[in-house]
N, C-alpha and C positions, 0 to 999 in steps of 0.2 A: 420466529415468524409464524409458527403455528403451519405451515403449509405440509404439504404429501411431499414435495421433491427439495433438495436443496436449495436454499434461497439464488444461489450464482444462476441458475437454471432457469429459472421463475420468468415468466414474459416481460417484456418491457418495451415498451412503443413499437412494437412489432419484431422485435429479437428479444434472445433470453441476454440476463446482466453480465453473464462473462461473455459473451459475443458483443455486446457491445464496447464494452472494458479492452479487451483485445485487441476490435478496432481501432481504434484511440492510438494505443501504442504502438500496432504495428504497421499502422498508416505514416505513424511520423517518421521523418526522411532521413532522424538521427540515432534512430534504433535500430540494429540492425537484428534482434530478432525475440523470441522471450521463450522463456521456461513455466512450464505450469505445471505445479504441484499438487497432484489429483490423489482422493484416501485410492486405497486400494478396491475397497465397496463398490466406488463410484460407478452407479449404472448410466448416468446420463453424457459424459464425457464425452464416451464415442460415437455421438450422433449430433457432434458438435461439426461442423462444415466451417471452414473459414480457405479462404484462396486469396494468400496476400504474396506467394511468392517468396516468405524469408522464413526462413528457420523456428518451429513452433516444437519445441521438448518438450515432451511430456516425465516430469519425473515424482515419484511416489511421495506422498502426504506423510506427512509425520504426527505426532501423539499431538504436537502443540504446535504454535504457527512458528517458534522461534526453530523448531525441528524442519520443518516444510521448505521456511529458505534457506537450511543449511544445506537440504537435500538440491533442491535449485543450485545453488553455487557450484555445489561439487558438480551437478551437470556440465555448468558452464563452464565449469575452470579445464574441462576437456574441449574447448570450443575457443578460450576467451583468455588473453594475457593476464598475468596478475596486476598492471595497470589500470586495466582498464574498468570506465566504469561503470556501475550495473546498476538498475532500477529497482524498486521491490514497493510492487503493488498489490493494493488487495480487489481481489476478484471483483469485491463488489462496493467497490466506486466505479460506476459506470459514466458519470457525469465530467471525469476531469478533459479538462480543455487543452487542445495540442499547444494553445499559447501559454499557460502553465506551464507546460513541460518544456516552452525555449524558454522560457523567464530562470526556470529549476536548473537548467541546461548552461547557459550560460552566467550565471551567477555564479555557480561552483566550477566550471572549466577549468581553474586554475587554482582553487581552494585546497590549502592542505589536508582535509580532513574529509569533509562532503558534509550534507546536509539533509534538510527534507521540506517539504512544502508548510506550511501550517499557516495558519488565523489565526489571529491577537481578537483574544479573549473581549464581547461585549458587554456579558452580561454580568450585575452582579453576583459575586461566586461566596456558596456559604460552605463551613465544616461541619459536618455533624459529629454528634456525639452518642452513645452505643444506644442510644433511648429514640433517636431521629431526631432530637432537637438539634436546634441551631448550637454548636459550642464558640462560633466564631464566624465575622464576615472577612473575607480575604480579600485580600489588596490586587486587582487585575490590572492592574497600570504593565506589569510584567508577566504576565501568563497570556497563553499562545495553546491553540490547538492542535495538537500532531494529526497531519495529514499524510498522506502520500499520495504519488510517490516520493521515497526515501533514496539518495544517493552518495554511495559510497564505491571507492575502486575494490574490486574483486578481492585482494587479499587483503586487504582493512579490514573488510564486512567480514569474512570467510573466517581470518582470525578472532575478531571482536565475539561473534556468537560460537564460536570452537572454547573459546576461553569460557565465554558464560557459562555455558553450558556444566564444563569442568565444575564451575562454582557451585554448582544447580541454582544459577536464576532463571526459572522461565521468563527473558524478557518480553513483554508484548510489543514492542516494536522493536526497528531495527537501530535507532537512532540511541536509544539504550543499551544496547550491548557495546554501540560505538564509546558512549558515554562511560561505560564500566574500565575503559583505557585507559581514561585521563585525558580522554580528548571530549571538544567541545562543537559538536556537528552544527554548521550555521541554521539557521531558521530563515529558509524564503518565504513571504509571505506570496499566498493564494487564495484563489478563490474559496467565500464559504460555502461554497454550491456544490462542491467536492462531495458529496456525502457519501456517508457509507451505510446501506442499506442492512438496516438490525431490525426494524419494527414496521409492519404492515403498513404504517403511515409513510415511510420512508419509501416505498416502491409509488405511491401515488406521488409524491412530492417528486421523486428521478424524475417521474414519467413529465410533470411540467417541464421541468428547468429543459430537459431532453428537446421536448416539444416549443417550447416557448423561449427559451433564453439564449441555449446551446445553437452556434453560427458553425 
């Protein structure tokens, strides 16, 4: 982002992106509360204010994001059955819509495995080759964008990246380390407005959808 403060922090239509991100989730009436995985450095955390009434954990950041929500889990699993099942968002999608989250909700309710939100791929998609040329156009009839949030029950998820780990894969999602099992986490599709805030242009684009689209 090029900014002085971490991007989660950064304003956004009148709140910074993890207050708004938080709301979202801890607004909805099927969650009953979240864990946030803050580095240890973090100056800006504790001047974060939220009054929703349910359960906000704060627990310690890890080297890489597959580390972050293993440290989460282990929170939770002092809090939360090995059934049961748990979300795993990133900070900075601020945009996702509670009606996302009953489509993701109740789609997987009864899935043996769980899943995560994602987008079927519009555009044409090319491979490069070690020079940036084009080596190849790929076929998106079947590629999907991983979104989140991701959902899986507590000890699925807890074992899936415990195991990874073991392996050294750092996976960057979670629906990956699901995958390293031999299981096959479903794909709900969601909104592409989901976005995840990486480049300066992306915090003006939030600030639309936020402003203009977001009900």
């Amino acid at each position: 982002m090029g900014s002085a403060i971490p991007k989660q922090y950064l304003p956004l239509a009148g709140l910074s992106v993890i207050v708004r991100t938080l709301d979202t989730l801890l607004s909805h009436p099927r969650i009953s509360g979240v864990a946030v995985a803050i580095g240890a450095d973090d100056l800006w955390w504790n001047s974060i204010r939220l009054d929703t009434g349910k359960p906000l954990l704060r627990v310690n950041g890890g080297e890489e994001r597959c580390h972050s929500v293993l440290n989460a889990l282990y929170g939770l699993r002092e809090r939360a059955a090995a059934e049961d099942w748990v979300l795993v968002h990133d900070a900075v999608r601020p945009c996702l819509r509670s009606t996302d989250l009953d489509v993701l909700m109740e789609t997987l309710k009864d899935d043996p495995v769980g899943g995560l939100l994602a987008a079927p791929v519009r555009d044409t998609m090319k491979r490069a080759d070690a020079d940036g040329r084009v080596s190849a156009t790929v076929d998106r009839a079947a590629l999907w964008h991983a979104l989140t949030p991701q959902m899986f029950r507590l000890h699925v998820l807890l074992n899936a990246l415990e195991q990874a780990l073991e392996q050294g894969l750092l996976v960057t999602d979670d629906a990956a380390a699901v995958e390293a099992l031999g299981l096959a986490p479903r794909l709900v599709e969601g909104r592409a407005d989901n976005i995840k805030i990486t480049r300066p242009e992306d915090l003006a684009l939030a600030e639309f959808y936020l402003t203009h689209s977001l009900g």
